[in-house]
C-alpha positions as CSV (number, residue, x, y, z in Angstrom):
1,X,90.2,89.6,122.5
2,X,91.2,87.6,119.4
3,X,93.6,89.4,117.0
4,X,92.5,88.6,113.5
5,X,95.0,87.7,110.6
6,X,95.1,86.6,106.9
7,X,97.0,84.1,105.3
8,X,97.5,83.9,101.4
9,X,98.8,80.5,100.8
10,X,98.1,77.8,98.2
11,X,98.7,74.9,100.5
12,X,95.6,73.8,102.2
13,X,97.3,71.2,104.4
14,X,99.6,74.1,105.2
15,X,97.1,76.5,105.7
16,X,95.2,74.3,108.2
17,X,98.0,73.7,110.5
18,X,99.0,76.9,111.1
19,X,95.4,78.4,111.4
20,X,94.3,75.0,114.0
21,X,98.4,75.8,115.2
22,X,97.6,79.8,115.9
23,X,93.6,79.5,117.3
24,X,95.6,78.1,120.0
25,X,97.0,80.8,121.1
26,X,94.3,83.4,120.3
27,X,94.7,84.3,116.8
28,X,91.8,83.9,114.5
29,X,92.7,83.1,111.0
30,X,90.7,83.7,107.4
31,X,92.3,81.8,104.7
32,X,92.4,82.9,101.0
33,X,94.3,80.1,98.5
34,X,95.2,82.7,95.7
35,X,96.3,86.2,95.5
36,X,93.4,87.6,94.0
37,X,91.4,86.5,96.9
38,X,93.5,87.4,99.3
39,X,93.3,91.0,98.1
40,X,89.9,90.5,97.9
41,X,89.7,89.6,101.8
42,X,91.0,92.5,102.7
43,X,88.4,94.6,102.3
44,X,85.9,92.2,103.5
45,X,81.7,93.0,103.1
46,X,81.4,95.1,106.6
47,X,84.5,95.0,107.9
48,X,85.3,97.6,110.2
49,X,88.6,97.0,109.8
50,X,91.5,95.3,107.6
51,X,93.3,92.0,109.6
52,X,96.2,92.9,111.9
53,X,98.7,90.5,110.2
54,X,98.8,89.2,106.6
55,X,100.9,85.7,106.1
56,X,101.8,86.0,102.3
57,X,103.3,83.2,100.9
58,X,106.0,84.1,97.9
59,X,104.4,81.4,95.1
60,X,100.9,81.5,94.5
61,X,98.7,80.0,91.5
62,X,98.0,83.2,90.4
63,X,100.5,85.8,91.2
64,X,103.6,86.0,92.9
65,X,103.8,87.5,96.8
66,X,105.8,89.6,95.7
67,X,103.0,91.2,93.1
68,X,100.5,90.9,95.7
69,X,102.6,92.7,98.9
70,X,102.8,95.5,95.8
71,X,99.8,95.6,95.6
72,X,98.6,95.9,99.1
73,X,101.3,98.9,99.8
74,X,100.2,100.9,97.1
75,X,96.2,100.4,98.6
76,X,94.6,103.6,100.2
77,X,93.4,103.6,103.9
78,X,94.6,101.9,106.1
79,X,95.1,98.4,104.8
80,X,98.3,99.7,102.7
81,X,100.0,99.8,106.6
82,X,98.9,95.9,107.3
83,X,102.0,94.3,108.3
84,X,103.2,91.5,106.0
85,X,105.1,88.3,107.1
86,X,106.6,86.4,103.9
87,X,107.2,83.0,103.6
88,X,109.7,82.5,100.8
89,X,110.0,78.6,100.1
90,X,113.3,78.2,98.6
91,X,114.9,81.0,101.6
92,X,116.7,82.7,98.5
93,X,118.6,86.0,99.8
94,X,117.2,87.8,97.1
95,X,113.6,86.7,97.3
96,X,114.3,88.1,100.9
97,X,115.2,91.6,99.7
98,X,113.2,92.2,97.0
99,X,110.2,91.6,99.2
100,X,111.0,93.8,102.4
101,X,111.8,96.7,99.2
102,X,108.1,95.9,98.3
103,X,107.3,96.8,102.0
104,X,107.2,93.2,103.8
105,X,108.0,93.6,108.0
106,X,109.9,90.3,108.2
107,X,110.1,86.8,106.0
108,X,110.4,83.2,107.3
109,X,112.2,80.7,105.1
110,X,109.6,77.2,104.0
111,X,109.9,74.7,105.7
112,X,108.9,76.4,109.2
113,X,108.7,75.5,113.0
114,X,105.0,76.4,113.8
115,X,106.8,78.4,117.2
116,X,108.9,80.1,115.0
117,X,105.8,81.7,113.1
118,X,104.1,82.2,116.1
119,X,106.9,84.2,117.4
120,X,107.7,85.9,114.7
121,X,104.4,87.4,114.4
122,X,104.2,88.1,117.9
123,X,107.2,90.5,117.4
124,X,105.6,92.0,114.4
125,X,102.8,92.8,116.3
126,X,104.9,94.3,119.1
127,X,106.7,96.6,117.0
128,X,102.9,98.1,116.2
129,X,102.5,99.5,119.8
130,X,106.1,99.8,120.8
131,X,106.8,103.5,120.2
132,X,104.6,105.0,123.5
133,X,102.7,108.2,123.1
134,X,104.9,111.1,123.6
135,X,102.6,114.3,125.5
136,X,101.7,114.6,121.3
137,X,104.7,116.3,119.9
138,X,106.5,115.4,116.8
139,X,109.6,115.4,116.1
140,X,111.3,117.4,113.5
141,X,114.2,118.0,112.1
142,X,113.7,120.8,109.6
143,X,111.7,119.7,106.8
144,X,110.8,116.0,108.4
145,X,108.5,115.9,110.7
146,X,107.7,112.2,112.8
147,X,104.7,112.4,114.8
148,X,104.6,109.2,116.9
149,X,101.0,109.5,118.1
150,X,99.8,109.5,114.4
151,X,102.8,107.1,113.4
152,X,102.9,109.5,110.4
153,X,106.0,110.6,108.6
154,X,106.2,113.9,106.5
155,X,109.1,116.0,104.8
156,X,107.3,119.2,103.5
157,X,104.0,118.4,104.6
158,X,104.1,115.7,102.1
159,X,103.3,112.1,103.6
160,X,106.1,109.0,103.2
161,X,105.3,105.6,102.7
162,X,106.8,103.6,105.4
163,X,105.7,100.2,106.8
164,X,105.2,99.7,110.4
165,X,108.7,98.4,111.4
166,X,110.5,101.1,109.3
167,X,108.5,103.4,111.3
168,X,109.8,102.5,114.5
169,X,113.3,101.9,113.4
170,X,113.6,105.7,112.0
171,X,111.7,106.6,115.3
172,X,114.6,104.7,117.4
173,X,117.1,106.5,115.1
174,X,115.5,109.9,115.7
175,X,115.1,109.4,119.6
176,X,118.7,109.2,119.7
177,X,120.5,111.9,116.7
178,X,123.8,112.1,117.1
179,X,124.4,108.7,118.9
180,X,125.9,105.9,116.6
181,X,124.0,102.6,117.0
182,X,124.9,99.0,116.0
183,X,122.5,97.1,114.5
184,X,121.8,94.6,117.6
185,X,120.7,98.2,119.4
186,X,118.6,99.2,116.7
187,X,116.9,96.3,116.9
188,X,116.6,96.1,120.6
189,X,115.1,99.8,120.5
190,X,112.7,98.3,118.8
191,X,111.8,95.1,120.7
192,X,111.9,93.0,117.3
193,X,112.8,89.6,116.3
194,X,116.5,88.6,117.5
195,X,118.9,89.2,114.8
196,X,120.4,86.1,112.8
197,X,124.2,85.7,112.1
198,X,123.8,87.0,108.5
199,X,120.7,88.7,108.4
200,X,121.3,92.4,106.5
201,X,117.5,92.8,106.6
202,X,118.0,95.6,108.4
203,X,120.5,97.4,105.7
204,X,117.4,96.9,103.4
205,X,114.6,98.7,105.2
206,X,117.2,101.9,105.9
207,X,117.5,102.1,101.9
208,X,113.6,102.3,102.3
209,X,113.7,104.3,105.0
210,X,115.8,107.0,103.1
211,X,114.0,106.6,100.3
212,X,111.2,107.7,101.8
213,X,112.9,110.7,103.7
214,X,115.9,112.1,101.8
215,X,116.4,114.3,99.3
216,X,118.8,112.4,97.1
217,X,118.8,108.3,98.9
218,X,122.3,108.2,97.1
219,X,123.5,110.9,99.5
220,X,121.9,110.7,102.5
221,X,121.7,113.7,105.1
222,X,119.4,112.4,107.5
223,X,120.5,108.6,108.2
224,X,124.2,108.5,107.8
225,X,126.4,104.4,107.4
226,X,129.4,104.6,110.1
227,X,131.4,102.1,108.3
228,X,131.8,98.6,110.3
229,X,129.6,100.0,113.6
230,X,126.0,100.8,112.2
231,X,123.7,103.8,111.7
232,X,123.4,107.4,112.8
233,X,120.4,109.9,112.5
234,X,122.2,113.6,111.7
235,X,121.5,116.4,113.8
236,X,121.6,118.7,111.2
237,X,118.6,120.7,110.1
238,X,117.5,121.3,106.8
C-alpha cells in the first residue's frame, strides 16, 4: 500500500524530482508550492486522513517553514501529530533548532542526495510504529502517565504536546529509569537516523520533552543531564 506524503516547497523542478524520485519506492506525493496551500492540503475535501509525512521547506513565498510547522502543531486532531522533515537551505545550526522547538522530527540541509531524503523519512516513519504495544498498561510515574498504545502523554490528567519522535525518546527513557544512557543509545532505542559528529538535535527535543512534562523545565525532576555521558529518567515519584 502506498504511504502518502506532502511536500511544501517553492521549487517546482525540486519538487518534481523528489516526488518522480519517491513514487519509486512507493510513496505517493501531493505537492503544494506555498505555505498557505500546504496548510490548506492538509485537510483535504474527503480525506479520511491527514498525509503520513510532511516535507517543509524553511523559505517559502509566503511564509516561513518555520511559521507554517507552527502552525500545523498548534492544529487539532490528528494532523497537529504529522511528522515534519525540514529542509533548511543554508544548513544554519540555528535554523536547525528553532525548527525542531517548533515541533519538526528531523531536518536535511539543501542541497540533498535524493537517498539521503528517502532514508531519512524512512526512519521517521519507523520511529511511528517502533514503540510495540505493551498488554495496554501505561506507565506512570506519579503524576505522568505514558500510555504507549494511545502514544499519549499526561501529567495530571492534562495532555502534553509531544511530536512523534519525542514520544518515543521519553518512552526509551522511561523503559529504562534509573539507567544512564548516552546519546548513541537513545537513539538506537529508538531505531532513528544515525547520529552525525555534531548533531545536538537530540539536546533540543529533551528541552521539549521537559517542557512538556516538568514542573519547572529549568529544574528538571523527571529527565536529569549526567554531565559528559547523556540522559537519565528519575525514579522518583511525585
Amino acid at each position: 500500500m502506498s504511504q502518502h506524503l506532502l511536500m511544501i516547497e517553492d521549487d517546482a523542478r525540486l519538487a518534481r524530482m523528489v516526488i518522480e524520485y519517491l513514487g519509486q519506492s512507493g510513496f505517493v506525493v501531493n505537492h503544494a508550492g506555498d505555505g498557505q496551500t500546504g496548510l490548506a492540503a492538509l485537510h483535504p475535501t474527503g480525506a479520511t486522513s491527514p498525509p503520513e509525512l510532511v516535507i517543509l521547506d524553511l523559505m517559502l513565498p509566503d511564509m516561513d517553514g518555520l511559521e507554517v510547522c507552527r502552525r500545523i502543531r498548534s492544529l487539532g486532531g490528528p494532523v497537529a501529530h504529522v511528522p515534519v522533515l525540514m529542509l533548511t537551505a543554508k544548513g544554519d545550526p540555528m535554523d536547525r533548532i528553532i525548527g525542531l522547538e517548533l515541533g519538526a522530527d528531523d531536518y536535511l540541509p539543501k542541497p540533498f542526495e535524493p537517498r539521503e531524503l528517502l532514508a531519512r523519512i524512512r526512519a521517521v516513519l519507523r520511529r511511528r510504529v517502533s514503540v510495540e504495544p505493551n498488554s495496554g498498561r501505561p506507565i506512570r510515574f506519579g503524576s505522568l502517565e505514558i500510555d504507549r498504545d494511545a502514544r499519549a502523554v499526561t501529567v495530571n490528567g492534562v495532555p502534553c504536546d509531544l511530536t512523534s519522535y519525542q514520544f518515543d525518546l521519553l518512552v526509551a527513557l522511561a523503559e529504562r529509569a534509573g539507567r544512564v544512557l548516552t546519546r548513541d543509545q537513545i537513539m538506537e532505542a529508538v531505531r532513528g537516523r544515525e547520529l552525525d559528529a555534531f548533531d545536538r538535535s537530540i539536546d533540543v527535543h529533551m528541552g521539549r520533552i521537559r517542557a512538556a512534562i516538568e514542573t519547572d523545565p529549568k529544574n528538571p525532576k523527571r529527565i536529569l543531564t549526567v554531565r559528559g555521558v547523556g540522559y537519565v529518567f528519575a525514579r522518583q515519584q511525585d
